[in-house]
C-alpha positions as CSV (number, residue, x, y, z in Angstrom):
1,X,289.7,58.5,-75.5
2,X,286.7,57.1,-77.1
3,X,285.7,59.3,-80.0
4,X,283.5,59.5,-83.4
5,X,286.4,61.7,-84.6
6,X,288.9,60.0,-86.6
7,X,290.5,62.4,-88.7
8,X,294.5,62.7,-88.6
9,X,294.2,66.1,-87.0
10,X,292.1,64.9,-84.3
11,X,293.9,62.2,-83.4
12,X,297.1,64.4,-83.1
13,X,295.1,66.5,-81.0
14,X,293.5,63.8,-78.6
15,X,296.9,62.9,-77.9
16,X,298.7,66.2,-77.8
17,X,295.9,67.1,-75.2
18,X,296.7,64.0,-73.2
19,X,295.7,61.1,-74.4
20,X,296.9,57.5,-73.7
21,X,294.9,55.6,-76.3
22,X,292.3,56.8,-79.2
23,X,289.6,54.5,-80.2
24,X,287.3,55.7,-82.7
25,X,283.4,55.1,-83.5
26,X,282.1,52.8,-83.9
27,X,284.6,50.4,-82.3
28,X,284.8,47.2,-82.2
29,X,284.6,45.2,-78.7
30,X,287.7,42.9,-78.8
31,X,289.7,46.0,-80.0
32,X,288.4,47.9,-77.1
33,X,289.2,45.2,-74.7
34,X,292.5,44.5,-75.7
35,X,293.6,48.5,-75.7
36,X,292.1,48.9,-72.5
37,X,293.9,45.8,-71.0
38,X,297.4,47.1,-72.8
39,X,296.1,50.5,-71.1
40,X,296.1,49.1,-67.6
41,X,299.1,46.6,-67.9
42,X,301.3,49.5,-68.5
């Protein structure tokens, strides 16, 4: 999930609703590469 959100509560809720990762806005390129990799490597 790729969000602007980052309060506690709505992470809890990303990943109550489903969620395998949270990365909030405004995010930074290597952090999205390497959660997306550990995302897929699963």
């Amino acid at each position: 999930m790729l969000t602007s959100k980052s309060r506690e509560e709505d992470i809890k809720r990303g990943f109550d609703l489903g969620a395998v990762e949270y990365i909030s806005k405004p995010f930074k390129i290597c952090e999205l590469s390497m959660r997306v990799k550990k995302v897929f490597d699963s």
